[in-house]
N, C-alpha and C positions, 0 to 999 in steps of 0.2 A: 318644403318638406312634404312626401307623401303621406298622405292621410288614410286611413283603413277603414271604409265603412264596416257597421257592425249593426247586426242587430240585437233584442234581447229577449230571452226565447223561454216562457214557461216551462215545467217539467211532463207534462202534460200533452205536446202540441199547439199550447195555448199562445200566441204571440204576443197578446196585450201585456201592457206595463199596468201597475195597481191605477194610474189613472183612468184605463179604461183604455186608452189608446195604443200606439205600435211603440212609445216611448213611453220613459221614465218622468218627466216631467221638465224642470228647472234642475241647472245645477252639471258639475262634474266628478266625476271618479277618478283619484290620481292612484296611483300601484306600482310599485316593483315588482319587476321580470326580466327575464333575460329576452334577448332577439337574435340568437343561435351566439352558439361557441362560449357559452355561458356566459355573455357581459350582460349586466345588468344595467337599466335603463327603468326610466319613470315615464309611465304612459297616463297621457291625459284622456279621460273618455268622456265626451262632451253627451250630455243624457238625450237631448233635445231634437240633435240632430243624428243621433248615434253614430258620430265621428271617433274613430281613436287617434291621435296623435303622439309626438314625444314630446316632454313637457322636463325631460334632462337625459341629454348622452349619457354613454356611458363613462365611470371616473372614477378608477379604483382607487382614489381618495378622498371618495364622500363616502360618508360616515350614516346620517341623517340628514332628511327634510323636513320639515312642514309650512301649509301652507294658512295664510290668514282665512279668516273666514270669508271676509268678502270675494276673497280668490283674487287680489291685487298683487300678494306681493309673496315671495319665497323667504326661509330662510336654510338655508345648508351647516354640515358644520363637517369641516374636510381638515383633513391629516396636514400639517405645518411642513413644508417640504424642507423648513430649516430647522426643525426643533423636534425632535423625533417623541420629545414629551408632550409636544403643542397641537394645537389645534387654533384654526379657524373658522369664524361663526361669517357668512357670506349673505346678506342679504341683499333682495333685488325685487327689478320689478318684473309682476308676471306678464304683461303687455307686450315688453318688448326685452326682456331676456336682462335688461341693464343694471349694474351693481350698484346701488343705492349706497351702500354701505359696507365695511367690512372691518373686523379687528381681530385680535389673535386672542383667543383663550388659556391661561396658562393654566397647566395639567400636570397631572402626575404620570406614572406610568401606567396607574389603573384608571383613569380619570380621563386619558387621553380619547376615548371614543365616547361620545353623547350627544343625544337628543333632545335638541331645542325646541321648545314649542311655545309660539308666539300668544299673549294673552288676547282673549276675544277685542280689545280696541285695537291691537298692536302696539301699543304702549309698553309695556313688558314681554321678558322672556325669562320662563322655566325651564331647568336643564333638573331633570330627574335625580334622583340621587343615585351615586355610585358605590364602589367599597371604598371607598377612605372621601368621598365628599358629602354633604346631605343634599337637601334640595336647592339650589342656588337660583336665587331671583336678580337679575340683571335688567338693564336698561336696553335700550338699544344702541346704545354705542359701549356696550360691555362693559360698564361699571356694576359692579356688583353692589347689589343696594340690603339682601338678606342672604346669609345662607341657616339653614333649619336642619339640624342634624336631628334631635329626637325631639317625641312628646312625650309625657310621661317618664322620663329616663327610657324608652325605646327608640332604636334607631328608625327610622323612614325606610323602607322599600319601596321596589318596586314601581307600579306606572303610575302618572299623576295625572289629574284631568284638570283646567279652567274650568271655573262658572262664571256666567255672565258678570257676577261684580268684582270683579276679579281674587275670589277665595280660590282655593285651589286646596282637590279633593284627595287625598293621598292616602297609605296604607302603611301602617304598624302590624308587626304579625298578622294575625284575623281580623283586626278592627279595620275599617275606614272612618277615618278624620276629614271634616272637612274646615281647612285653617282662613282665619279672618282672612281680610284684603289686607292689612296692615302685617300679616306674617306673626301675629305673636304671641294666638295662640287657637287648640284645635280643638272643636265641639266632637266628640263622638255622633256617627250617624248611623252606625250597625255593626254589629259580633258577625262576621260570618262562618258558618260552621263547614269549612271543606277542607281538607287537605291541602288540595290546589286549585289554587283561583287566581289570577292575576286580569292586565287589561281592562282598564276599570275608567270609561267613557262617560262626558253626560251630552244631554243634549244641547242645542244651542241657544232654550231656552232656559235650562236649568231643571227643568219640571222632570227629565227622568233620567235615570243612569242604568247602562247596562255596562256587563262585566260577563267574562270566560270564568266559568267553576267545572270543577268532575267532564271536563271533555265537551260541554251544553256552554251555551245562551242563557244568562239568565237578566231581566230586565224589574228595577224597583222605583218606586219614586225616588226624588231627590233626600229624601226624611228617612232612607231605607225601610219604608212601609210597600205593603203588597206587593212584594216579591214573590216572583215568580221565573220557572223554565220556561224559556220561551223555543228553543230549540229542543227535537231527538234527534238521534240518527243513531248507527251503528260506528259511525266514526268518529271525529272531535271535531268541534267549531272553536273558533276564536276571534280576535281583533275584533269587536264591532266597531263600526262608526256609523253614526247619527246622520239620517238624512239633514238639509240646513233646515227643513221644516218637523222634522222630530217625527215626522208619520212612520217613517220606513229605518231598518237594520242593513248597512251593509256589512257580513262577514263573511269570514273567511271558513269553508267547511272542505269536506276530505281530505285532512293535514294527511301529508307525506313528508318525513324526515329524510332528505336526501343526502346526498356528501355534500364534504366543506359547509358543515353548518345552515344549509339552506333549508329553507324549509317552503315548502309547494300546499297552496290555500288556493280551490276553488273560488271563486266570487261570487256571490250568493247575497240576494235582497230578500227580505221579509217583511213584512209590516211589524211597527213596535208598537200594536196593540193590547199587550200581553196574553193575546193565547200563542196556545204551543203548534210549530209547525215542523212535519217531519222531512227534512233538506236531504234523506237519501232519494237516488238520484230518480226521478220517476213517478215517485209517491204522493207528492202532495202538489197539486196545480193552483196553490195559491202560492208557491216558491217560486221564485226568479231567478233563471241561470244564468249568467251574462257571458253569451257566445258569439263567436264572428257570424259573420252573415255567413249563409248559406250551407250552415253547419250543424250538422244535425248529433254531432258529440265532444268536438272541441268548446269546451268550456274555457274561461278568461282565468288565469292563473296570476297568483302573487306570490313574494314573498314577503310577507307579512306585515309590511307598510301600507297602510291603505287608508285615504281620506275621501269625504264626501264635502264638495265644494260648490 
């Protein structure tokens, strides 16, 4: 398969990566995009060597990815080609492409689309809550071992993140909860005061979580103390994800809502030191654009899947 060198280009002229160097450091970037004619593909962008790759064709019956931390292994979850209520959870290895595993998810009809995401050992898997599911913790041969519908008599929304012992951090209207490893029950960690906020990441030590509010970045301890904006702009940012070492922010900035539900996020790295860094396009040279080589305004484009590996 051909490979697309890339390089990644300050806003500034600046070429270095926050290491100091012409890269990013350790580690890969996976993303949804299309590669013309609008099909959509997952591209793997290796930091190191600024290689971009595809890391999954296109399959208008995947649904969701994610991948382990260590970056060994996938898990997908694709449309049941005999059960129009169903779904299947596909996991594999990331070496050499091969199915490890796989089982059918049974669904509903609102149920039928979801993202699985693997717990930091790979030991478990969380599927998000849906409208008629809550949050469902599974094995990995798809036994379901909890499902968590409310705290508090409140339903679960919305995105849920892993922490390293395997609690897992999730959202009641304005609150974030973060619920034991045993599932059974959720400490409050923060009120947050926004209308809209979702996207709610920690890092892969635990030590800090950020989350998309009012349009911005904002990045807080794991305790929801010293919270802060960490992004401006004149547009809206979203999806972070945690470098695997917690120094840097990969997100997604100058959202465009397209057709057919698509939605187009620049790639943009920041350092998650908590100050605030302005990601309009130009302005601030300690911002990371991640563009092809030799391209002085094509910037790296997602649709709103995006991991740091």
């Amino acid at each position: 398969m051909a490979a697309l060198l890339l390089l990644f280009s300050c806003s500034k002229k600046n070429d270095t990566g926050p290491d100091g160097n012409n890269h990013l450091g350790s580690g890969s970037v996976f993303y949804d995009w299309s590669e013309g004619q609008g099909l959509a593909v997952t591209y793997k962008l290796d930091l190191n060597s600024a290689v971009r790759s595809k890391a999954l064709t296109y399959n208008a019956d995947r649904h969701a990815w994610d991948i382990s931390r260590d970056g060994t292994k996938m898990i997908q979850s694709v449309a049941d080609p005999n059960d129009y209520d169903g779904e299947i959870y596909r996991i594999s290895n990331m070496g050499n492409g091969q199915t490890i595993s796989e089982f059918k998810k049974k669904g509903t009809e609102l149920s039928s689309f979801t993202e699985p995401l693997f717990s930091p050992d790979m030991s478990l898997i969380a599927v998000p809550p849906t409208f008629d599911r809550g949050l469902l913790i599974l094995n990995t041969q798809g036994q379901l071992l909890k499902e968590i519908v409310t705290i508090g008599g409140n339903k679960i929304k919305g995105h849920i993140c892993w922490m390293p012992d395997k609690s897992i951090m999730c959202t009641v209207g304005n609150t974030v909860y973060r619920l034991n490893n045993s599932y059974t029950y959720g400490d409050v960690v923060v009120n947050l005061n926004f209308d809209d906020w979702n996207h709610v990441t920690a890092s892969y030590d635990g030590s800090k979580v950020a989350f998309a509010a009012d349009k911005h970045i904002w990045l807080m301890n794991a305790d929801g103390g010293n919270m802060k904006q960490v992004t401006t702009s004149n547009n809206e940012e979203g999806y972070p994800a945690f470098s695997p070492d917690g120094k840097y922010l990969l997100i997604g900035t100058d959202y465009v809502g397209e057709s057919n539900a698509i939605e187009r996020w620049q790639l943009t790295i920041i350092p998650a030191d908590g100050r605030q860094y302005n990601v309009n396009d130009g302005t601030d040279n300690r911002v990371i654009q991640v563009k092809l080589k030799n391209s002085e305004s094509t910037q790296e484009l997602c649709n709103n899947i995006m991991e740091w590996r």
